[in-house]
C-alpha positions as CSV (number, residue, x, y, z in Angstrom):
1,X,0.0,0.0,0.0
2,X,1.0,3.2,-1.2
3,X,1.1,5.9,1.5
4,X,1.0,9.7,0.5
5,X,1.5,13.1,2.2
6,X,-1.8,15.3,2.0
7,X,-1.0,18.7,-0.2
8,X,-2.3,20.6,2.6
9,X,-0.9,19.3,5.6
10,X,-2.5,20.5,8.9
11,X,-0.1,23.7,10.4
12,X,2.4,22.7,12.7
13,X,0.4,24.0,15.3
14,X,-3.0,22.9,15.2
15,X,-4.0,20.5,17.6
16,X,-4.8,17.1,17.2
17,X,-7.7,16.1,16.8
18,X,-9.5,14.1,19.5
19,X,-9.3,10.2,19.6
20,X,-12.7,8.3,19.3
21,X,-12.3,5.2,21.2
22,X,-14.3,1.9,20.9
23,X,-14.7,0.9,24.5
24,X,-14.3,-3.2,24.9
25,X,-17.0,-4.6,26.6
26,X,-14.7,-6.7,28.4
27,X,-11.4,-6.1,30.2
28,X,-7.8,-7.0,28.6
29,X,-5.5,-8.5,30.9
30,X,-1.7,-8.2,30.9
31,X,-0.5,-11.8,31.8
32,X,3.2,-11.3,30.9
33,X,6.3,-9.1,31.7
34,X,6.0,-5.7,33.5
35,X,2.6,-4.8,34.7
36,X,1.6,-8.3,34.6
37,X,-1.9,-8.7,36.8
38,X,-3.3,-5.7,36.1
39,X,-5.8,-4.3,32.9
40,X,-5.2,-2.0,30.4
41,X,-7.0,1.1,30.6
42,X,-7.7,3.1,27.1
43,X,-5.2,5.6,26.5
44,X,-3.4,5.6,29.7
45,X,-1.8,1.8,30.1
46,X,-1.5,-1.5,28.9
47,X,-2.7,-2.3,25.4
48,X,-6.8,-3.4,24.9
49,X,-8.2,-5.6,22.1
50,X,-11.4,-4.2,21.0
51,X,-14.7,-6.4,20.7
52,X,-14.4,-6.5,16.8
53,X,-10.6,-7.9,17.3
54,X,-11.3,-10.2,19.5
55,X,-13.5,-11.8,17.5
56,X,-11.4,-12.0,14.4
57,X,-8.4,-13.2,16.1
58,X,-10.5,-16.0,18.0
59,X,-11.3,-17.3,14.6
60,X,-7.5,-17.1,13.3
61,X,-5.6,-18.0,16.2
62,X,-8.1,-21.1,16.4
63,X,-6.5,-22.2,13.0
64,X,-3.0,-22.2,14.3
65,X,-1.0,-25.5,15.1
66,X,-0.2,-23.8,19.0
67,X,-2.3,-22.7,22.0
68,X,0.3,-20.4,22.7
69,X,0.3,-18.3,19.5
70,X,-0.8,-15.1,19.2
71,X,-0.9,-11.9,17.5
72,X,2.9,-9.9,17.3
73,X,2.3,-6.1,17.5
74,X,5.7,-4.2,16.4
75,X,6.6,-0.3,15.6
76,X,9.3,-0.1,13.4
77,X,11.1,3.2,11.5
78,X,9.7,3.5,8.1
79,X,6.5,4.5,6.1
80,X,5.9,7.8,5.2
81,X,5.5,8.9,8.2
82,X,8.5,7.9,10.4
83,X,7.2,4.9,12.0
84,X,5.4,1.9,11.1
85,X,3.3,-0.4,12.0
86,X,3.9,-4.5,12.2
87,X,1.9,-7.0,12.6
88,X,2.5,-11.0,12.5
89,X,1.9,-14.4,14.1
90,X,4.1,-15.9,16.7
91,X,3.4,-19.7,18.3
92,X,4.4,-18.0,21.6
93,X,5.8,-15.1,23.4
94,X,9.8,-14.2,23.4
95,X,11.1,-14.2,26.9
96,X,11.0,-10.0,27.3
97,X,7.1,-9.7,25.7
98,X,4.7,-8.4,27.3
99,X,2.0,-10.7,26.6
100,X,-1.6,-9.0,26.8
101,X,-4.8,-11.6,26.8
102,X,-8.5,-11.1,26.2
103,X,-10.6,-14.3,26.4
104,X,-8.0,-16.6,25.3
105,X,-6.5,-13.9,22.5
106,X,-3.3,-12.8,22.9
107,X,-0.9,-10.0,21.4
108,X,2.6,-10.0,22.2
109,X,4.5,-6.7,22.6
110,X,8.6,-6.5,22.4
111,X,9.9,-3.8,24.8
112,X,11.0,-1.2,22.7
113,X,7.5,-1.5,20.3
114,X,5.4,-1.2,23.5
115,X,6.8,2.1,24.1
116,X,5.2,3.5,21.4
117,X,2.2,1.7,21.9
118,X,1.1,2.5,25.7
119,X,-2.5,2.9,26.1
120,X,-3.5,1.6,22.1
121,X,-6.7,-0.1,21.0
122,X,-6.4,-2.8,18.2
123,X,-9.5,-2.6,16.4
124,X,-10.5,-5.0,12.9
125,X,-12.8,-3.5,10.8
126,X,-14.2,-4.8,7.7
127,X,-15.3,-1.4,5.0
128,X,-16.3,-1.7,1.6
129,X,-12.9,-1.5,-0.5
130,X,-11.0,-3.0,2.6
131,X,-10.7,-4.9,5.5
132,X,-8.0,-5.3,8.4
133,X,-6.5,-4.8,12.2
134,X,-6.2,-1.0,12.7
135,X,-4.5,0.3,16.1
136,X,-6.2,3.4,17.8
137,X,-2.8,5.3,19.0
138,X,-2.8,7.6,22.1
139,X,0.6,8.7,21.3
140,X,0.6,8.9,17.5
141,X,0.6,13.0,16.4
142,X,0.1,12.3,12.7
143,X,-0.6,9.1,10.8
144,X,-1.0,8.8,6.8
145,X,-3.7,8.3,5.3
146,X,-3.6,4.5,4.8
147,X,-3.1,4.3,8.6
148,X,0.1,2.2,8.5
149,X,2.3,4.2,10.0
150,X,2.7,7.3,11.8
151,X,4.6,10.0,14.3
152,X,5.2,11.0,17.5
């Protein structure tokens, strides 16, 4: 996917605009590495896996050959906005992960990504021309427009 910058970008000092969360109806746990035992909270800790990625990932991660895989959220440099989102699978967490669990679904988080994602929402959502995971960012100042990557 082809990201572009807009021909009008936003002036430097224009405020962001505000974040519309999709509030889980139930609670994501942290069940790995620091902050393990507690729940995320939108915005402010963890990282929460929204009702509509729940259910997706239930269905995929049913599929896999492990109980212990899960969904591998990274930030990485690149994209046309500085940093980038990955995702993939992983049969189980890596020994520093923080390993977040709704239900039976879990994400996995490496240490340095997990920085930049404090507080995030991963969301699926299924449009007309498109469908995929899409991660509601607290500390993200500007993303693209294909929502792939972004800045702080």
């Amino acid at each position: 996917m082809v990201c572009q910058t807009p021909k009008n970008p936003p002036p430097s000092d224009a405020k962001p605009k505000p974040i519309e969360w999709v509030e889980p109806s139930a609670p994501t746990l942290c069940v790995s590495g620091p902050g393990e035992g507690k729940h995320a909270i939108l915005g402010k800790s963890g990282l929460s896996i929204a009702d509509s990625a729940h259910a997706r990932l239930s269905r995929l991660l049913a599929e896999r050959p492990s109980r212990e895989a899960g969904l591998r959220v990274a930030v990485q440099g690149g994209g046309c906005s500085g940093l980038a989102y990955k995702l993939s699978w992983d049969e189980a967490p890596r020994d520093r992960d923080r390993v977040f669990e709704r239900d039976g679904v879990r994400v996995f988080v490496d240490p340095k990504s997990y920085l930049f994602l404090v507080g995030a929402l991963i969301e699926y959502r299924e449009e007309l021309l498109q469908a995929g995971f899409k991660i509601t960012n607290p500390k993200a100042r500007a993303t693209c427009g294909c929502g792939e990557s972004f800045s702080i």
